[in-house]
N, CA, C and O atoms as a GROMACS GRO file, in nm:
protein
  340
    1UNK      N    1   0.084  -0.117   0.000
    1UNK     CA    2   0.000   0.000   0.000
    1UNK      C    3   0.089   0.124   0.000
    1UNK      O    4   0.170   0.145   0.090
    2UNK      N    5   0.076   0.184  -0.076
    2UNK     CA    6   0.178   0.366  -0.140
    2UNK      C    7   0.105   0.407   0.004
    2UNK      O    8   0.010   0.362   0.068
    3UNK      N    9   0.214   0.530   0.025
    3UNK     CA   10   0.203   0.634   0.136
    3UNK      C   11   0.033   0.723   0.128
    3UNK      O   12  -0.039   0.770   0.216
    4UNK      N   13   0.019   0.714  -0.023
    4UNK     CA   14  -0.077   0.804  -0.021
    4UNK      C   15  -0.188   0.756   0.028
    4UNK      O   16  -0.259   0.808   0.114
    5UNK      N   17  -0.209   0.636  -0.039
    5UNK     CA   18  -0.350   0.540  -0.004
    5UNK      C   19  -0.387   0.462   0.184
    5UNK      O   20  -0.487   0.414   0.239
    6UNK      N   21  -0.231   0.489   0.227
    6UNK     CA   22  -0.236   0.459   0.387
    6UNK      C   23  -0.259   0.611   0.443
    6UNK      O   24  -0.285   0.612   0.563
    7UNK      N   25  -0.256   0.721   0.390
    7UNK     CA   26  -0.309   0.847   0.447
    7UNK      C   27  -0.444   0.876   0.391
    7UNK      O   28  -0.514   0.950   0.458
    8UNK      N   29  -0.496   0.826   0.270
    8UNK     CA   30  -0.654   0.824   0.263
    8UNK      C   31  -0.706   0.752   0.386
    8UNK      O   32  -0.775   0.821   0.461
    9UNK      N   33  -0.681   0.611   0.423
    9UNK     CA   34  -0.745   0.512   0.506
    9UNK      C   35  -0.733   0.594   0.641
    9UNK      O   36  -0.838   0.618   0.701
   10UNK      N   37  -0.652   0.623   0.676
   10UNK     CA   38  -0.623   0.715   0.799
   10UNK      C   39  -0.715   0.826   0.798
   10UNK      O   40  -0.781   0.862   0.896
   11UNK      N   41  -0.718   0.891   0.655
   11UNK     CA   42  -0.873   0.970   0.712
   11UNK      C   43  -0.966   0.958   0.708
   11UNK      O   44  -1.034   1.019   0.791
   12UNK      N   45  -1.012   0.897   0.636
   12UNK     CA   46  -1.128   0.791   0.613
   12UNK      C   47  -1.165   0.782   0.809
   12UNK      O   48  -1.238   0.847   0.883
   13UNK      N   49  -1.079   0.678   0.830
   13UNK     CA   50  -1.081   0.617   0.942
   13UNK      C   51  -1.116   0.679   1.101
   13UNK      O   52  -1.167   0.627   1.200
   14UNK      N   53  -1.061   0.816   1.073
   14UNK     CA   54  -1.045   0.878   1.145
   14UNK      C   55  -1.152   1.028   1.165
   14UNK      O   56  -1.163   1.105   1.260
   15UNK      N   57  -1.228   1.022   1.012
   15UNK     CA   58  -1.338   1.102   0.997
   15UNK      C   59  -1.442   1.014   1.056
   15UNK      O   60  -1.520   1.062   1.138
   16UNK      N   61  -1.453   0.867   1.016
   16UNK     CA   62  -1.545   0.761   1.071
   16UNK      C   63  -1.579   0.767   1.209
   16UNK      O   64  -1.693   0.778   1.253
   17UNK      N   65  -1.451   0.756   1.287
   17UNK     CA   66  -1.487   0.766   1.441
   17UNK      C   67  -1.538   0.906   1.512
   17UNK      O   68  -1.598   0.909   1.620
   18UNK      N   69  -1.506   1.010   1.438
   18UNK     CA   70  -1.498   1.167   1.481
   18UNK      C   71  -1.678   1.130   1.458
   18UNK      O   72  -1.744   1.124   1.561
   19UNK      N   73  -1.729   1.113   1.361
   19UNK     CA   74  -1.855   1.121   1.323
   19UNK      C   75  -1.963   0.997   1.450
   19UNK      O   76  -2.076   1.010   1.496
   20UNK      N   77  -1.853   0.886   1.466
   20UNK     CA   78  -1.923   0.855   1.545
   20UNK      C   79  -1.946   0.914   1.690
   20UNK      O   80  -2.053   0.918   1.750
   21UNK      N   81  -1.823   0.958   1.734
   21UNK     CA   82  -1.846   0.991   1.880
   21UNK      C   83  -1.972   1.130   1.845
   21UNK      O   84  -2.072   1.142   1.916
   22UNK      N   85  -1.942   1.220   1.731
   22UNK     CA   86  -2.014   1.301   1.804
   22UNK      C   87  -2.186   1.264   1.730
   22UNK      O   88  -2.289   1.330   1.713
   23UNK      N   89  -2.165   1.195   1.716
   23UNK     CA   90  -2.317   1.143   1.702
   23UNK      C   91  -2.396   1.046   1.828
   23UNK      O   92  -2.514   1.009   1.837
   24UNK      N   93  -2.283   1.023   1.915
   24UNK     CA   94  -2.332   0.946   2.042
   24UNK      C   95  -2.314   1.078   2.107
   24UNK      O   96  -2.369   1.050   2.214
   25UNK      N   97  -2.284   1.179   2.118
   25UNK     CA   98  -2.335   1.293   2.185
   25UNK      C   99  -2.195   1.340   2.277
   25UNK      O  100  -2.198   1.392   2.389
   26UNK      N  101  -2.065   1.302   2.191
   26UNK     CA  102  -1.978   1.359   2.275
   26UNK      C  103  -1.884   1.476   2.190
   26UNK      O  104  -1.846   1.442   2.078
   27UNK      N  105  -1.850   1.593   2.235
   27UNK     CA  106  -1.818   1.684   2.225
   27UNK      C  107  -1.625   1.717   2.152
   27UNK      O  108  -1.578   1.811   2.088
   28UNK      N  109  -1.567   1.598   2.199
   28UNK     CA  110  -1.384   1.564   2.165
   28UNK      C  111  -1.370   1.406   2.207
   28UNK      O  112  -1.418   1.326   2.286
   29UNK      N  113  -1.312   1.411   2.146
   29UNK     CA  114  -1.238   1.251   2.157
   29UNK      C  115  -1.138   1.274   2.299
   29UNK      O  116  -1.033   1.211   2.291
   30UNK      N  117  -1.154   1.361   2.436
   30UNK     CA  118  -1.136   1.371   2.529
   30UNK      C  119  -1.203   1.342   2.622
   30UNK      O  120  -1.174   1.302   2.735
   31UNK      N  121  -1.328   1.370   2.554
   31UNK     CA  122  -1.517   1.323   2.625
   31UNK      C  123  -1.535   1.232   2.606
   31UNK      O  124  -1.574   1.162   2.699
   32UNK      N  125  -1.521   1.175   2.478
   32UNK     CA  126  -1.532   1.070   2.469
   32UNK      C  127  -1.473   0.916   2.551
   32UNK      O  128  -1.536   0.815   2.581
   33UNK      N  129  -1.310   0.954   2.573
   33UNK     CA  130  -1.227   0.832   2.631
   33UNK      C  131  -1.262   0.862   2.754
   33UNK      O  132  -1.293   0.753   2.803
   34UNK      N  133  -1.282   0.970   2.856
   34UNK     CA  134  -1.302   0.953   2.998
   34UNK      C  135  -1.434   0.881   3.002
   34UNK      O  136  -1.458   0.787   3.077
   35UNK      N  137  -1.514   0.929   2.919
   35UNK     CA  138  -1.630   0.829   2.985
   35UNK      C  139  -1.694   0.686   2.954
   35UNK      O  140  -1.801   0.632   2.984
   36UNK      N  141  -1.544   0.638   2.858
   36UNK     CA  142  -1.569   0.517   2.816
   36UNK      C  143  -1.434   0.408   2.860
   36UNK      O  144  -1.417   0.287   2.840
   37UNK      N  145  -1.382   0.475   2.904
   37UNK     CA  146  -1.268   0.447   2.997
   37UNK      C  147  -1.117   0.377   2.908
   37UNK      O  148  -1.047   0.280   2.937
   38UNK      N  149  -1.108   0.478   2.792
   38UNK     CA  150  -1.026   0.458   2.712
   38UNK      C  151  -0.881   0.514   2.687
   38UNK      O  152  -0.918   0.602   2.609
   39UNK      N  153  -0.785   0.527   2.691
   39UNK     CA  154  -0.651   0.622   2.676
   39UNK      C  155  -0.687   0.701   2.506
   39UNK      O  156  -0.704   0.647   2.397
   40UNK      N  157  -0.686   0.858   2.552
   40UNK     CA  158  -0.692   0.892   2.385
   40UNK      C  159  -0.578   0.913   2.325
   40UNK      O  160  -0.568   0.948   2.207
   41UNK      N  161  -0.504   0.899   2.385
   41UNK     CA  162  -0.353   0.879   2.229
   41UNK      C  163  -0.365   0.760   2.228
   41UNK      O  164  -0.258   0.721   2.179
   42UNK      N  165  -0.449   0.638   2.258
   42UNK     CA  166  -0.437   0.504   2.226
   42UNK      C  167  -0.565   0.555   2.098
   42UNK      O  168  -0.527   0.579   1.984
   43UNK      N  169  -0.653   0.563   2.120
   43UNK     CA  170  -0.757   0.580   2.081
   43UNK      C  171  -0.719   0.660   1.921
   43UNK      O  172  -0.782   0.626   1.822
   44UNK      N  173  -0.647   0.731   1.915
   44UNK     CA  174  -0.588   0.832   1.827
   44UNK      C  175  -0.517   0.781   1.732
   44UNK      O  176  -0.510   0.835   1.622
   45UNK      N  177  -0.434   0.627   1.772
   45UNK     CA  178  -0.305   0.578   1.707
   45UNK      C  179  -0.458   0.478   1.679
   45UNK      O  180  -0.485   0.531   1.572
   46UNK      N  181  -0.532   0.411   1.693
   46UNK     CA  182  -0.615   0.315   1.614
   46UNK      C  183  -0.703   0.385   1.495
   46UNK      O  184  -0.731   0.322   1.393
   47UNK      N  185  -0.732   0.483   1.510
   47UNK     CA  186  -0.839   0.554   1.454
   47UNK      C  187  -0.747   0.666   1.323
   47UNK      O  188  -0.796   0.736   1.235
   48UNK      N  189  -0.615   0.645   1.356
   48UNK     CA  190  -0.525   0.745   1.243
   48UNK      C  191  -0.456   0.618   1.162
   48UNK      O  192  -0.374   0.641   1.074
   49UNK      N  193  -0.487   0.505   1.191
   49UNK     CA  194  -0.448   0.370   1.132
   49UNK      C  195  -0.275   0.359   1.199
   49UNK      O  196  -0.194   0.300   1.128
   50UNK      N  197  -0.241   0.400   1.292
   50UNK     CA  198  -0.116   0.340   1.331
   50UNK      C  199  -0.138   0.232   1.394
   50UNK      O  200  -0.140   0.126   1.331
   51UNK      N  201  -0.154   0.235   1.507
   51UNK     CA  202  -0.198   0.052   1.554
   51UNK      C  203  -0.301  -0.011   1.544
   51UNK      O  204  -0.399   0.058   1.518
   52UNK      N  205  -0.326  -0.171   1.561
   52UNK     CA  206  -0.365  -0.218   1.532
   52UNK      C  207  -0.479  -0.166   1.621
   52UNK      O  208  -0.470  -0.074   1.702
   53UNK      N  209  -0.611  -0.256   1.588
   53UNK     CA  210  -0.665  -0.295   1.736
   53UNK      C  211  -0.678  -0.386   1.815
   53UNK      O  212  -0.746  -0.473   1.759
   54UNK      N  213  -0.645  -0.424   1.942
   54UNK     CA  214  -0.665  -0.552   1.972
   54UNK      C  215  -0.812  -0.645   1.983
   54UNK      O  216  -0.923  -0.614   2.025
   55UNK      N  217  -0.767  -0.747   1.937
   55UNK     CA  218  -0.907  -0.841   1.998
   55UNK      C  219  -0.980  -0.801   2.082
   55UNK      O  220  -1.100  -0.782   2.069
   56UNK      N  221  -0.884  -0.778   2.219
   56UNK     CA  222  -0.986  -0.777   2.330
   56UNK      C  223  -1.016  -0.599   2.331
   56UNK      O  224  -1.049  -0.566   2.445
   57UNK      N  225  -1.015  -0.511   2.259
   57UNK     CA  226  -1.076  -0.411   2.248
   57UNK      C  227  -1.153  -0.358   2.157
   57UNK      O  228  -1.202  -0.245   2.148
   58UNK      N  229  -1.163  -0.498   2.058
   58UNK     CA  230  -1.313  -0.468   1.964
   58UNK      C  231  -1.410  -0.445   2.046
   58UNK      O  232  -1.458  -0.334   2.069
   59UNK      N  233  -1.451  -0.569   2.104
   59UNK     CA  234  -1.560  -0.522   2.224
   59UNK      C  235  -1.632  -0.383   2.261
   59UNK      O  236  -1.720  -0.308   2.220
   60UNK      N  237  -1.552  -0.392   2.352
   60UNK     CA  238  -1.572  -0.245   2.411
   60UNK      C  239  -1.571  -0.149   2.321
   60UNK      O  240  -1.673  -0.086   2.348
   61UNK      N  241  -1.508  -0.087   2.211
   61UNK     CA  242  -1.502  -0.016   2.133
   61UNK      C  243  -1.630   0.001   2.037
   61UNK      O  244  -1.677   0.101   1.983
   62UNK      N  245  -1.668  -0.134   2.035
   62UNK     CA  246  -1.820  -0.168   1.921
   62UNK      C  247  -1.919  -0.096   1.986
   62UNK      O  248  -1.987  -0.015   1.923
   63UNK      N  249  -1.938  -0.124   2.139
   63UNK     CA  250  -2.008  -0.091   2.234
   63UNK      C  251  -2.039   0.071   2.241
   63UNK      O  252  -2.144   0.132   2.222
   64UNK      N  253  -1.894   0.122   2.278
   64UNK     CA  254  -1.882   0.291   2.301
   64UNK      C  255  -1.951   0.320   2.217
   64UNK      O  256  -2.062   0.368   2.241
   65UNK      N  257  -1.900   0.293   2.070
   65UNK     CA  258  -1.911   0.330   1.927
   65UNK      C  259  -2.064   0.328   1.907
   65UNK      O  260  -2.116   0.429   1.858
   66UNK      N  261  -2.152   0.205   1.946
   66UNK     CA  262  -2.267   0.187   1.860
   66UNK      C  263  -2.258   0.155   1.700
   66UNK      O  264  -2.336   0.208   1.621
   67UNK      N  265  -2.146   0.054   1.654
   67UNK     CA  266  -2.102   0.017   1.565
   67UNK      C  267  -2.059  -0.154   1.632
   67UNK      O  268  -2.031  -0.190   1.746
   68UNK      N  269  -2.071  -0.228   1.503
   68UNK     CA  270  -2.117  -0.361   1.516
   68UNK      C  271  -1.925  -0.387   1.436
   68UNK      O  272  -1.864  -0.313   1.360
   69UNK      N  273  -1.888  -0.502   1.490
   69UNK     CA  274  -1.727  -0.537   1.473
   69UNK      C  275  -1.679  -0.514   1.322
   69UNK      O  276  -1.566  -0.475   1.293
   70UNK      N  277  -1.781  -0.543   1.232
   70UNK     CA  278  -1.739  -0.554   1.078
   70UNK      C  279  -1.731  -0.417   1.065
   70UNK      O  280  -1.617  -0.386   1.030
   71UNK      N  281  -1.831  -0.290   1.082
   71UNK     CA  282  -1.830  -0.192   1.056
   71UNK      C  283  -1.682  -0.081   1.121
   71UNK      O  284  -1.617   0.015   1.079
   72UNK      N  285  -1.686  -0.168   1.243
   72UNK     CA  286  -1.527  -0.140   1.309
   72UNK      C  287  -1.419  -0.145   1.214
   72UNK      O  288  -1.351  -0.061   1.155
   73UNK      N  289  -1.422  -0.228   1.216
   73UNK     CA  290  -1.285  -0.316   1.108
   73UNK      C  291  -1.289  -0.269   0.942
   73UNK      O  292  -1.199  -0.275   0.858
   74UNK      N  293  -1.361  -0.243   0.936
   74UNK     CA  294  -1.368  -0.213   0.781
   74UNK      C  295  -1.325   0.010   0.815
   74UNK      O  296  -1.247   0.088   0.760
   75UNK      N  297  -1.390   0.022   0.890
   75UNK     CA  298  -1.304   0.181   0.897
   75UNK      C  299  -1.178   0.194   0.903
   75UNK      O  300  -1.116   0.253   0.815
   76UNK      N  301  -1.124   0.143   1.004
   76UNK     CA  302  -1.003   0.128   1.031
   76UNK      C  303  -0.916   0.034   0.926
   76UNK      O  304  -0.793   0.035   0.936
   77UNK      N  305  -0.982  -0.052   0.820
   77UNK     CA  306  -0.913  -0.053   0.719
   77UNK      C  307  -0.848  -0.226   0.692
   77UNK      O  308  -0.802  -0.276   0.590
   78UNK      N  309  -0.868  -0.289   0.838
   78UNK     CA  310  -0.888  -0.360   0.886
   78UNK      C  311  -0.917  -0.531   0.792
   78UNK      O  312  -0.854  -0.629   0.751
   79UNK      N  313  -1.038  -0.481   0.797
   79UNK     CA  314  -1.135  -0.577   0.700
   79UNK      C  315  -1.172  -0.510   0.532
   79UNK      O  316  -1.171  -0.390   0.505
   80UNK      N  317  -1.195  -0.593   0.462
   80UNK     CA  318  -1.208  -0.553   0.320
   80UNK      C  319  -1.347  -0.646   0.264
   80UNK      O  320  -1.343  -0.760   0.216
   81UNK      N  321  -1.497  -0.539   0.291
   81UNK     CA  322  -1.577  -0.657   0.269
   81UNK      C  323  -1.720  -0.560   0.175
   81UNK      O  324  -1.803  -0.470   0.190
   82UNK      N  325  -1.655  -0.688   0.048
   82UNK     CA  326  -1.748  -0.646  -0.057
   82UNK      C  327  -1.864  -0.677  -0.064
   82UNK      O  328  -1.868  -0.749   0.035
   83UNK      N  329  -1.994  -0.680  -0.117
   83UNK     CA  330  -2.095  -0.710  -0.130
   83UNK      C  331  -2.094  -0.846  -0.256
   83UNK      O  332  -2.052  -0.836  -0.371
   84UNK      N  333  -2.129  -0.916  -0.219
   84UNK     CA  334  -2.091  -1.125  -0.308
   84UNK      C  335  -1.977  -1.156  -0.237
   84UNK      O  336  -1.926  -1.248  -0.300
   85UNK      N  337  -1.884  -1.122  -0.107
   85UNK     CA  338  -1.801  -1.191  -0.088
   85UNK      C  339  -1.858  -1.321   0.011
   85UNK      O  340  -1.781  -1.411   0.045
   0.00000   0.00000   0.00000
């Protein structure tokens, strides 16, 4: 993947979550991690596509989010899922 197309996914990815938090009614991705009990430079490095996410923080993340694991994974770039696959 070229530099350019890993900085589309990154914003992509990262417009995705912005849209989600403030559609669950939170104000910064500062509001957001205190009251979901998250680190936001962790939160920051998943959602700008630097790290991964872990297993055990799909979960919780699906949850905060109000987003279901595929829809997770496919923002973050994650998963690649076409319609006939």
């Amino acid at each position: 993947m070229s530099n350019s197309d890993q900085s589309e996914r990154a914003e992509r990815a990262w417009q995705w979550f912005n849209d989600k938090i403030a559609s669950a009614g939170f104000a910064s991705l500062t509001q957001f991690a205190a009251a979901n009990g998250f680190h936001k430079s962790t939160l920051s490095r998943y959602f700008h596509c630097e790290r991964q996410i872990p297993s055990g923080q799909i979960g919780p993340l699906c949850e905060a989010l109000s987003a279901s694991p595929q829809e997770l994974l496919q923002a973050v770039g994650a998963l690649e899922w076409r319609v006939g696959d």
